[in-house]
DRENDO-1510 file (C-alpha; in Angstrom, 1 decimal, always signed):
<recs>
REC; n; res; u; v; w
REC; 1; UNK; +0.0; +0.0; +0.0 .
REC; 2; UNK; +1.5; +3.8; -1.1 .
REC; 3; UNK; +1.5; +6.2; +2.0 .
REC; 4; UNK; +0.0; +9.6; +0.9 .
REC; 5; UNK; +2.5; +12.1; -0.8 .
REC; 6; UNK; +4.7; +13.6; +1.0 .
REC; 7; UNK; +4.9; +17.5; -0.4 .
REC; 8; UNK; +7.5; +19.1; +0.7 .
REC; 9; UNK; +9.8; +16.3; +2.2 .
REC; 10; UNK; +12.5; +18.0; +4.7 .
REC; 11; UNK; +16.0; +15.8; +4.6 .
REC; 12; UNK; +18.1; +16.8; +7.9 .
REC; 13; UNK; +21.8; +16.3; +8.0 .
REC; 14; UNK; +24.8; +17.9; +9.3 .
REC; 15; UNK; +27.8; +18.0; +6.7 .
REC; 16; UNK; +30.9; +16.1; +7.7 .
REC; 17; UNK; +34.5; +17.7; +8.8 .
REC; 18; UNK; +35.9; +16.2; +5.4 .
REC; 19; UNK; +33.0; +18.0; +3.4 .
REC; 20; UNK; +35.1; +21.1; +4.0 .
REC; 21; UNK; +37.7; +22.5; +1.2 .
REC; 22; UNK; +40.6; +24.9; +1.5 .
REC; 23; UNK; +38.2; +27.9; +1.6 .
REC; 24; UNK; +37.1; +26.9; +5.0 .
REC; 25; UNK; +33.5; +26.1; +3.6 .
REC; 26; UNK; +31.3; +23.2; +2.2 .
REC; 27; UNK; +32.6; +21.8; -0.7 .
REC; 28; UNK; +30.1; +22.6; -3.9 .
REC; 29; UNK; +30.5; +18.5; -4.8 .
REC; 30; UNK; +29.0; +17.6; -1.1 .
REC; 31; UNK; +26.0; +19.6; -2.0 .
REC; 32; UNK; +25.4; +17.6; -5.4 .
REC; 33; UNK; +25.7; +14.5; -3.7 .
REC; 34; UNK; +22.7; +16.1; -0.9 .
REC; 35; UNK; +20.7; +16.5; -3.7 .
REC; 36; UNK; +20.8; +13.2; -4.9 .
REC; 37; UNK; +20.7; +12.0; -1.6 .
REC; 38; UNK; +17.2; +14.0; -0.5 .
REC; 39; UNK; +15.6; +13.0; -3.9 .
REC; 40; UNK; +16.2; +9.2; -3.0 .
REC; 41; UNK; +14.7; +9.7; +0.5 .
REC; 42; UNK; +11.7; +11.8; -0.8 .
REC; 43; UNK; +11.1; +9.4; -3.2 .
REC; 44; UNK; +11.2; +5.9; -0.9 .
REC; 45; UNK; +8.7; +8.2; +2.1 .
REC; 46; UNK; +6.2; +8.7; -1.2 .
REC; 47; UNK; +6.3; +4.9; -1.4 .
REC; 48; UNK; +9.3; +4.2; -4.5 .
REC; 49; UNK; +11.7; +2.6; -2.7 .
REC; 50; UNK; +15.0; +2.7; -5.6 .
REC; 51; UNK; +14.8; -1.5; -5.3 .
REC; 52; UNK; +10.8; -1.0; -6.6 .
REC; 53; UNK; +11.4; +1.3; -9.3 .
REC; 54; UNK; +14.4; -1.0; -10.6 .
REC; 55; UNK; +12.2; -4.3; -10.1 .
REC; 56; UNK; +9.5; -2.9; -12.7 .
REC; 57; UNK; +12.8; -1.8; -14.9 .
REC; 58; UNK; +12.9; +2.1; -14.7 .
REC; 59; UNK; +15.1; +4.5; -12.6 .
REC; 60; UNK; +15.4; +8.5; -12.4 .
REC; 61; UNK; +18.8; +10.0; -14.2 .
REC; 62; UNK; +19.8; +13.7; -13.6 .
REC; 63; UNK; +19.7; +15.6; -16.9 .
REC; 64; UNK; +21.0; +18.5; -15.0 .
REC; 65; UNK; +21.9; +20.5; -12.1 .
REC; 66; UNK; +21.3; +24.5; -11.0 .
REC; 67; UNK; +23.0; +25.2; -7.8 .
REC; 68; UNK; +22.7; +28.7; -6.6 .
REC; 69; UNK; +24.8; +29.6; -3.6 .
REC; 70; UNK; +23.9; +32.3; -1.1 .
REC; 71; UNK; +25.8; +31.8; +1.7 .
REC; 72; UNK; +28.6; +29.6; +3.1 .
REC; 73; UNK; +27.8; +26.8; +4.8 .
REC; 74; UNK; +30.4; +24.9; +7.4 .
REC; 75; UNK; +30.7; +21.4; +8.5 .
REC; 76; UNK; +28.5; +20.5; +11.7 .
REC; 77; UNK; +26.1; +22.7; +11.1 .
REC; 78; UNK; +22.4; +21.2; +11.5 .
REC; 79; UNK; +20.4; +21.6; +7.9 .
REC; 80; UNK; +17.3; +21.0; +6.9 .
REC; 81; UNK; +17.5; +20.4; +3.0 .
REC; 82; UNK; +13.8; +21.1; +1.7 .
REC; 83; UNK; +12.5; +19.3; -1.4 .
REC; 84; UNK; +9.5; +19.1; -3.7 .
REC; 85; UNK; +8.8; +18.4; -7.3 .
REC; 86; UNK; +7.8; +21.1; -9.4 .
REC; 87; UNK; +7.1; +19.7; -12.0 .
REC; 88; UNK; +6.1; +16.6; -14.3 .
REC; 89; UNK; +6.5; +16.3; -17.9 .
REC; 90; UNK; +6.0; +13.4; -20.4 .
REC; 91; UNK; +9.7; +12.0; -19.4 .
REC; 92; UNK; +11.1; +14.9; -17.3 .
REC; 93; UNK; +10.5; +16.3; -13.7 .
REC; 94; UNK; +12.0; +19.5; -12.4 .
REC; 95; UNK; +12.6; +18.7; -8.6 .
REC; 96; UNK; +13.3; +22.1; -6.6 .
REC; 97; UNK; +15.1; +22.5; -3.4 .
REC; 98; UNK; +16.4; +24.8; -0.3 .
REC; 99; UNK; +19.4; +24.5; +2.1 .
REC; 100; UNK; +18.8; +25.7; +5.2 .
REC; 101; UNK; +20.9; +26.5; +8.4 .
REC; 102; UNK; +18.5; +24.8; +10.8 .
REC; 103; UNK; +20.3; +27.3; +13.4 .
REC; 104; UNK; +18.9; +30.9; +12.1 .
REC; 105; UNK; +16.2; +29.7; +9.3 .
REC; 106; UNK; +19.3; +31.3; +6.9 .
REC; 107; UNK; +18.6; +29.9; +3.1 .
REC; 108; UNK; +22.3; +28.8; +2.2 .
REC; 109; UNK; +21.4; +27.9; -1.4 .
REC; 110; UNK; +18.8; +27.4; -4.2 .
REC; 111; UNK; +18.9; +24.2; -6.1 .
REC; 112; UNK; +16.6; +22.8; -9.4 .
REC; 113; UNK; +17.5; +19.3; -10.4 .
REC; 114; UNK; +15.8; +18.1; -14.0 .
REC; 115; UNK; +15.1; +14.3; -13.8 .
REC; 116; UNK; +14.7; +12.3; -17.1 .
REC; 117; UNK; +12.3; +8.6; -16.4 .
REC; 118; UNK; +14.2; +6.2; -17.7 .
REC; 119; UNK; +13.3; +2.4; -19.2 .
REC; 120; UNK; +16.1; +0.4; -18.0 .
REC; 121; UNK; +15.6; -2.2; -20.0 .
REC; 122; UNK; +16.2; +0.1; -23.5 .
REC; 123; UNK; +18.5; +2.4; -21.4 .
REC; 124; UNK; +15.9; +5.1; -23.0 .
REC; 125; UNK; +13.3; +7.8; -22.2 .
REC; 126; UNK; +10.1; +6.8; -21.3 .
REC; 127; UNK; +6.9; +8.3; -20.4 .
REC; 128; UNK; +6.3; +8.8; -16.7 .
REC; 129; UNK; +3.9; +6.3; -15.4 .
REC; 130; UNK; +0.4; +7.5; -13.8 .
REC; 131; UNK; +1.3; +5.7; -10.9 .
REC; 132; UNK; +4.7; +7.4; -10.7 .
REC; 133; UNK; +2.9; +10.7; -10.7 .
REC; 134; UNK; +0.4; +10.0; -8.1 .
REC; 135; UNK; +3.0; +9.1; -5.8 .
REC; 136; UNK; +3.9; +13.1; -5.7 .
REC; 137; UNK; +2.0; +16.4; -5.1 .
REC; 138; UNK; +3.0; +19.0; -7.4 .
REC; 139; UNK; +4.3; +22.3; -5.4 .
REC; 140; UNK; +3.2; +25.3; -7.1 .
REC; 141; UNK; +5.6; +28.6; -7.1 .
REC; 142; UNK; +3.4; +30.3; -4.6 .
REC; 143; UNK; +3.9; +27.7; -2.0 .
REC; 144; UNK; +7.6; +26.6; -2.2 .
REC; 145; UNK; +9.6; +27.4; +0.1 .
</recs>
């Protein structure tokens, strides 16, 4: 049985000492790999664990990334990483998000991530399944965060 959607799903985490670089911040790599990271989880709490999806032969590949920084963010420092999807189209999804220093309420950085469905078995495209879609409630500009 799928839960009910789970809008705006809110992935907390503290950054590692190693996620630091010479600059004395967050590495910009550590927040790609957040991204990915927050998707996954959003994605198994709205009921597509990644072991489903591959067991009925499809998976979500990034097409791209925008990352838009705002402020620096240190290691140890509680986040809350906010996402939603946007979006659906035929074989894409534009899946938005917001770093946040848990601490203040301070928006560390913007990020869009464009997903392309894919069929494993072709390695191709493919239309997103109704069932795929229901599993998410779209989030309106209005109403992100």
């Amino acid at each position: 049985m799928k839960t009910l959607p789970v809008r705006i799903y809110d992935h907390r985490f503290a950054f590692p000492p190693e996620a630091e670089d010479e600059n004395r911040h967050v590495n910009n790599i550590e927040y790609v790999r957040m991204l990915q990271e927050a998707a996954i989880a959003h994605t198994h709490q709205n009921g597509w664990a990644p072991e489903e999806l591959r067991a009925r032969g499809w998976t979500w590949v990034v097409r791209a990334h925008f990352i838009e920084y705002l402020q620096p963010c240190r290691a140890g420092e509680e986040i809350h990483l906010y996402t939603w999807v946007a979006d659906f189209r035929r074989i894409r999804s534009q899946r938005q998000y917001r770093f946040v220093r848990a601490a203040d309420g301070v928006v560390l950085a913007k990020a869009r991530t464009d997903w392309v469905f894919l069929d494993l078995r072709t390695g191709r495209p493919t239309a997103i399944p109704p069932e795929i879609r229901a599993a998410y409630t779209l989030v309106p500009e209005g109403e992100q965060i």
